[in-house]
N, C-alpha and C positions, 0 to 999 in steps of 0.2 A: 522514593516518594514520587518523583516524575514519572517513573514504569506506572505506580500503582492507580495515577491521575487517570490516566492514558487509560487503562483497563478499566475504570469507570464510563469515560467518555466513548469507549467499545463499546460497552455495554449496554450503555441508553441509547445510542445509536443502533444494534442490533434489536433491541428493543422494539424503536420509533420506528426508523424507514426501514428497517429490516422486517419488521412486522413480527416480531419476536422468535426469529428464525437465523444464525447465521453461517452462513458456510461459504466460503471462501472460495472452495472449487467447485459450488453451485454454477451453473449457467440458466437459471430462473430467467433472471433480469431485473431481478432486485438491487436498487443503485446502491445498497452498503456491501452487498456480497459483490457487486460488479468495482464499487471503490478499490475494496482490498484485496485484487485478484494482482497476482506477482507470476512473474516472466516462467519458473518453473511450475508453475503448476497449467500454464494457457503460455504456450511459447509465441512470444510474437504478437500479444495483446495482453500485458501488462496493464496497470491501473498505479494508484498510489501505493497498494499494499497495508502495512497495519504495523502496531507497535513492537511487532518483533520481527516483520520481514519490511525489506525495500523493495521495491519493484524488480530485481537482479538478483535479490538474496541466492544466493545456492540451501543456505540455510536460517535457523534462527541466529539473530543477532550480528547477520553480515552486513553492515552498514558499509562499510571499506571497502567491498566487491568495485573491484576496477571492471569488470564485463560488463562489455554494452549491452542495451536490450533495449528493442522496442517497444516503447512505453505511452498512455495516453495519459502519463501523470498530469501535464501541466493543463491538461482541455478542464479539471479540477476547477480551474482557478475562475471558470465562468460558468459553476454550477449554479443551476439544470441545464444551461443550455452547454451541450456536450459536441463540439466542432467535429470531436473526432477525428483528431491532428496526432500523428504518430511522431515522435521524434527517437529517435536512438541515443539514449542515456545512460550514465553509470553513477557512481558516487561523485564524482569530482565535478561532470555538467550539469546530474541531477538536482542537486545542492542537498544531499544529505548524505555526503563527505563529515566525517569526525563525531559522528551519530555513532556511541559505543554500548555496550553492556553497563559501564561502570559509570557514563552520563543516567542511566535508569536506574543505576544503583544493582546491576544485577553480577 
């Protein structure tokens, strides 16, 4: 039920500030496809990522990835204004440590 939340709130976000567009390894500069850009796919400028990858994922549902990656998760937390503060993160600094398939029910 928590995954299927999650994939709604994707959705009208891709919608809204995505301007009904979403792609993830875009480089537009669209701030929803720039949100959810992760360590493999832009090495080294990471973002938050999205409800099946972490910003470190190697794949889907790697929430427990111990590899650091630098990340500009937390500059998030004063959006729009984007500092653009890089920190080197994993599941345990990041704080989505014990983030599983089966907390989404999948």
């Amino acid at each position: 039920m928590l995954e299927s939340y999650c994939h709604r709130i994707e959705s009208v976000l891709s919608l809204t500030v995505g301007k009904g567009v979403w792609d993830a390894k875009s480089k537009r500069g669209n701030p929803w496809d720039q949100f959810t850009r992760v360590d493999k796919d832009f090495p080294g400028e990471s973002e938050v990522g999205s409800v099946h990858c972490a910003p470190n994922s190697a794949d889907g549902y790697d929430w427990s990835n111990t590899n650091k990656v630098w990340t500009f998760a937390e500059d998030w937390l004063s959006y729009p204004n984007l500092p653009r503060h890089k920190k080197l993160l994993n599941a345990a600094t990041g704080g989505w440590e014990g983030i599983t398939a089966t907390t989404y029910g999948g």
